[in-house]
Residue frames as a rotation matrix with the C-alpha (Angstrom) as fourth column:
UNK 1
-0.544 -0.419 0.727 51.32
0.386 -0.894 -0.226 101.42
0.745 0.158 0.648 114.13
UNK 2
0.311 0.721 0.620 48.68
-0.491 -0.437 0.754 102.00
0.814 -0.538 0.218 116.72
UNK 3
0.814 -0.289 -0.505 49.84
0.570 0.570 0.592 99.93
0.116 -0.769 0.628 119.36
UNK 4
-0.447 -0.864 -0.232 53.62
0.859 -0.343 -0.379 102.18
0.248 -0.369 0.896 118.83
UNK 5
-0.391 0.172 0.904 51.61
0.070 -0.974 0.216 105.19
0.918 0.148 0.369 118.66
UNK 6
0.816 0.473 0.334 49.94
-0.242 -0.245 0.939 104.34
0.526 -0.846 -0.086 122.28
UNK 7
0.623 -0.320 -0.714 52.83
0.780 0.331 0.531 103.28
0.067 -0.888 0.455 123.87
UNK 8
-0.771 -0.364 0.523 54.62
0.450 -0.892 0.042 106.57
0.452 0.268 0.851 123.05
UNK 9
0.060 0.813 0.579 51.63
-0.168 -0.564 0.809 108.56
0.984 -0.146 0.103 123.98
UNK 10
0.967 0.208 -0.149 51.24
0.046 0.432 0.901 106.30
0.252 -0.878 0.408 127.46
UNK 11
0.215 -0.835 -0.506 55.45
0.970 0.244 0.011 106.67
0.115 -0.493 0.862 127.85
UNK 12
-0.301 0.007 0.954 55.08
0.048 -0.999 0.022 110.76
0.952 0.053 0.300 127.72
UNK 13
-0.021 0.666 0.746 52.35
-0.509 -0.649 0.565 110.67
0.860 -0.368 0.352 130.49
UNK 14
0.714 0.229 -0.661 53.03
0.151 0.872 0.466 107.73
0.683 -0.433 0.588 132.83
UNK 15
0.416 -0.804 0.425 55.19
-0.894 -0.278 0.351 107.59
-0.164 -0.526 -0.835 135.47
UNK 16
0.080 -0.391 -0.917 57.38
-0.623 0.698 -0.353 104.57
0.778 0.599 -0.187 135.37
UNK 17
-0.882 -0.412 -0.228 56.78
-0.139 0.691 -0.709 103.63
0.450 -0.594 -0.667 138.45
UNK 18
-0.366 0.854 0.370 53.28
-0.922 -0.278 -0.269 103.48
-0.127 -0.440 0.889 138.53
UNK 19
-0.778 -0.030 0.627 52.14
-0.299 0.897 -0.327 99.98
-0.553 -0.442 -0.707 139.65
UNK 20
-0.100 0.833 -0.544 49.79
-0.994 -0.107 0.019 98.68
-0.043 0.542 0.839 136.67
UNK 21
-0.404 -0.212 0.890 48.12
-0.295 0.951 0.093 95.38
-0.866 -0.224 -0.447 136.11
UNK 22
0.078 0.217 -0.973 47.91
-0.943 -0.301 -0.142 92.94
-0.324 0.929 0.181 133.15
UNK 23
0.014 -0.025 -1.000 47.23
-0.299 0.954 -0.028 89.40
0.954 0.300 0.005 132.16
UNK 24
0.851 0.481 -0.211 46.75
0.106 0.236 0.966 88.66
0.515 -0.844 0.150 135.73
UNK 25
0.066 -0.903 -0.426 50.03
0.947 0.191 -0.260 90.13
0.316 -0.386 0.867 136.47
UNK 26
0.972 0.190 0.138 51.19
0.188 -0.982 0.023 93.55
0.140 0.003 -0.990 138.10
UNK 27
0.203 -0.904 0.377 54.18
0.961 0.258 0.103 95.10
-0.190 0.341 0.921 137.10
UNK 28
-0.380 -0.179 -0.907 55.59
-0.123 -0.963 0.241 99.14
-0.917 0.204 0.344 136.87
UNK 29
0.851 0.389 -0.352 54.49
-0.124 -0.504 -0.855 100.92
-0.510 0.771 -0.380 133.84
UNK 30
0.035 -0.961 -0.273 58.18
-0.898 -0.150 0.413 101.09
-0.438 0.231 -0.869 133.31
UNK 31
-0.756 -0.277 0.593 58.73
-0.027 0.918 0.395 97.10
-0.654 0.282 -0.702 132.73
UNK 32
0.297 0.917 0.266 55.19
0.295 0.177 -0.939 97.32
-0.908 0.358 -0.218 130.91
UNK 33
0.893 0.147 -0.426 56.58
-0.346 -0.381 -0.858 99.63
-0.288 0.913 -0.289 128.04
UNK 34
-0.392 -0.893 0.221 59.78
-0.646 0.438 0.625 97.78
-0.655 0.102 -0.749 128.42
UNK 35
-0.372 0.363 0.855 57.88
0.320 0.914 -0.249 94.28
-0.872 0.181 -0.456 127.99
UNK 36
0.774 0.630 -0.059 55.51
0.127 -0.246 -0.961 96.10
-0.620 0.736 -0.271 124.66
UNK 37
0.481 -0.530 -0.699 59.25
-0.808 -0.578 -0.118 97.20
-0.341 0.621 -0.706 123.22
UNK 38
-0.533 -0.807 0.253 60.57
-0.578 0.566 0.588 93.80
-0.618 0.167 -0.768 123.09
UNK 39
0.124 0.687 0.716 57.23
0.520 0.570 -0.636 92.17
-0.845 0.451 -0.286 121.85
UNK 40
0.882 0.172 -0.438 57.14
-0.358 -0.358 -0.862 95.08
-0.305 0.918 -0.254 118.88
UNK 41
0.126 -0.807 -0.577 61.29
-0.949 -0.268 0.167 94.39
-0.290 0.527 -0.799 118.16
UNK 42
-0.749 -0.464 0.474 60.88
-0.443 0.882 0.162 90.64
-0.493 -0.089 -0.866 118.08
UNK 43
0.123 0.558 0.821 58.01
0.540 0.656 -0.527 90.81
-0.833 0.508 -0.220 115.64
UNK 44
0.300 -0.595 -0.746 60.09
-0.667 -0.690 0.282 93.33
-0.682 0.412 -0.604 113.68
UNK 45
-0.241 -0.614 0.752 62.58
-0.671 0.665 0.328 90.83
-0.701 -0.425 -0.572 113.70
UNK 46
-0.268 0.558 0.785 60.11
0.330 0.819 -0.469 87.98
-0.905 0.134 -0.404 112.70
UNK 47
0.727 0.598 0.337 58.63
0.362 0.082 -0.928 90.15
-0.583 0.797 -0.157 109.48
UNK 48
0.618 -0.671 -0.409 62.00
-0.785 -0.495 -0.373 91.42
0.048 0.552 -0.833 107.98
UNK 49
0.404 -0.906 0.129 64.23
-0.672 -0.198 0.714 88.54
-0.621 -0.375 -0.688 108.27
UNK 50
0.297 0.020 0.955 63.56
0.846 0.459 -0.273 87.09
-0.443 0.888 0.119 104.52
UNK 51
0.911 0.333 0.243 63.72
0.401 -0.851 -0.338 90.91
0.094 0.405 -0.909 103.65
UNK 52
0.043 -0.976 -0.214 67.64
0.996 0.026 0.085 92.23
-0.077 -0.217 0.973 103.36
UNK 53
-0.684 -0.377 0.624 66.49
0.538 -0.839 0.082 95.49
0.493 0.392 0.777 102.40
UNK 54
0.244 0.968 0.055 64.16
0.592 -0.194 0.782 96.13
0.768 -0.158 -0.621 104.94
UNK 55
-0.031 -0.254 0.967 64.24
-0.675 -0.708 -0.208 99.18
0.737 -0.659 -0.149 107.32
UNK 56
-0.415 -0.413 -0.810 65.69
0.230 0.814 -0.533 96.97
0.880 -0.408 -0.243 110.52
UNK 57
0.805 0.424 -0.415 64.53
0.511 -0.139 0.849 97.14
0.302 -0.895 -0.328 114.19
UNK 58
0.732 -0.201 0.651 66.09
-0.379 -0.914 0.144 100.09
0.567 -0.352 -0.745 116.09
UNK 59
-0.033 -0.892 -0.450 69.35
0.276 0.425 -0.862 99.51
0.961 -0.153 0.232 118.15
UNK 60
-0.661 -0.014 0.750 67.56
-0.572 -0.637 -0.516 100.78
0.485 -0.770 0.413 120.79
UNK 61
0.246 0.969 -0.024 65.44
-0.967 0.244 -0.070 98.41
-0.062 0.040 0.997 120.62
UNK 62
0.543 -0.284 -0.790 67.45
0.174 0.959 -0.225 94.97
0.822 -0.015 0.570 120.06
UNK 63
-0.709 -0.705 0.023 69.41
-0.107 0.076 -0.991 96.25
0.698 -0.705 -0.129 123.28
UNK 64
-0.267 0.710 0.651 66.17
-0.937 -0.350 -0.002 96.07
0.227 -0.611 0.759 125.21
UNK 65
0.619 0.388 -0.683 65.58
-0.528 0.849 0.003 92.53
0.581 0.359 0.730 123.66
UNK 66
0.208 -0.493 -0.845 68.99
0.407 0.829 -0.383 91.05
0.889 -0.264 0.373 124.93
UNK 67
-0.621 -0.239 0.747 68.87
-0.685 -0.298 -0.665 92.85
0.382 -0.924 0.021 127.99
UNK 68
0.523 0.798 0.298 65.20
-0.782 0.589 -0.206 90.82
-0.340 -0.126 0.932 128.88
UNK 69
0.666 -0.068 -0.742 67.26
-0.139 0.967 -0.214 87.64
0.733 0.246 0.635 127.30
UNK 70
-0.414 -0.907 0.078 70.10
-0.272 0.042 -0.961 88.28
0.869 -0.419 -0.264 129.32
UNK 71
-0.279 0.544 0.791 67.80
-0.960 -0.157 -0.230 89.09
-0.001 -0.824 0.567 132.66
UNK 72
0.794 0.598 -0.109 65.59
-0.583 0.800 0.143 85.85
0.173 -0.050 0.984 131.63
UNK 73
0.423 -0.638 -0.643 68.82
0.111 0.741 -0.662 83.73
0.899 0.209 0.384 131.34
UNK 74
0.999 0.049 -0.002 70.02
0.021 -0.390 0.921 85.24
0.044 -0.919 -0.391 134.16
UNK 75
0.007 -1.000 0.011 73.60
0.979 0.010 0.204 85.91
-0.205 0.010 0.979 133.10
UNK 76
0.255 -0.268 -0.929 75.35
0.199 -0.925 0.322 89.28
-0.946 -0.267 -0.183 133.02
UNK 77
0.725 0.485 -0.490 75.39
-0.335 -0.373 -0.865 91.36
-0.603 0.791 -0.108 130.11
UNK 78
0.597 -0.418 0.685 77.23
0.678 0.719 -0.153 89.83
-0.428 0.555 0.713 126.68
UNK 79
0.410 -0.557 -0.722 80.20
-0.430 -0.816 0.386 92.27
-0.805 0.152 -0.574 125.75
UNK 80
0.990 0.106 0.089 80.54
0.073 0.145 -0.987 91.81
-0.117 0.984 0.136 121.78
UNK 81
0.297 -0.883 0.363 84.18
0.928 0.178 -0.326 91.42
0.223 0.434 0.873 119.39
UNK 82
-0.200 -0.351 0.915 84.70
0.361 -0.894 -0.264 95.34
0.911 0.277 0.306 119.75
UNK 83
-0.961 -0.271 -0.051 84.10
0.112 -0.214 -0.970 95.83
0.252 -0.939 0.236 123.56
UNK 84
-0.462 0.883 -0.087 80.22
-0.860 -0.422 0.287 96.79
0.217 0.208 0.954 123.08
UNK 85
-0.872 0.435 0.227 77.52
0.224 0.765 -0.603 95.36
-0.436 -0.475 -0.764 124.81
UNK 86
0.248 0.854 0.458 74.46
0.482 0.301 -0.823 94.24
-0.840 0.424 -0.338 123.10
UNK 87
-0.621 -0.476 -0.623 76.56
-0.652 -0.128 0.747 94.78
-0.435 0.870 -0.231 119.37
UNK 88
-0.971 0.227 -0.078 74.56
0.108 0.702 0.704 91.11
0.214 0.675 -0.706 118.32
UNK 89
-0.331 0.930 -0.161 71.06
-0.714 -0.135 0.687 90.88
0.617 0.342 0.709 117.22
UNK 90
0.097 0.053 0.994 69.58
-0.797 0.603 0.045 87.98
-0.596 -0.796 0.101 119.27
UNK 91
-0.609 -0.374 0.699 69.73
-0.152 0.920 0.360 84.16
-0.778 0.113 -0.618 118.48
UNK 92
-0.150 0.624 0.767 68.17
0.514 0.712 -0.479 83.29
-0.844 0.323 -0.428 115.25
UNK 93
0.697 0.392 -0.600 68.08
-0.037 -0.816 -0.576 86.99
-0.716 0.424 -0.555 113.49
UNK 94
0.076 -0.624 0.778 69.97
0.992 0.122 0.002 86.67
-0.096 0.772 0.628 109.77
């Protein structure tokens, strides 16, 4: 909860293009709170998916994920049974 509560806080006040560094990398603020949303939805993910009645991971959030899978794979976005793009959870999620 502290870790969503600063990146909220730090996505109010930041520009998104402001040129930050981390892990010996440097990267926009923008891709930073990008990169922190997929890490929090993909240990979401990871603690709810024995749990059927758990509160799931935002849909704002699993599109972020398969955008970054898509990007990483380097293929253009997946366009789900009903025309909708980024309808499936990623690979592995019950």
């Amino acid at each position: 909860m502290e870790t969503a509560s600063a990146l909220v806080t730090a996505a109010e006040d930041v520009d998104p293009r402001f040129v930050v560094g981390t892990q010996g990398h440097v990267l926009t603020s923008g891709d930073w709170m990008r990169a922190l949303a997929v890490e929090a939805t993909v240990h979401h993910l990871d603690l709810v998916a024995h749990l059927p009645t758990a509160l799931q991971p935002a849909k704002d959030g699993l599109a972020c994920v398969r955008a970054t899978i898509d990007a990483l794979l380097d293929r253009s976005r997946w366009t789900g049974a009903t025309g909708t793009t980024h309808e499936r959870p990623p690979a592995g999620y019950r």
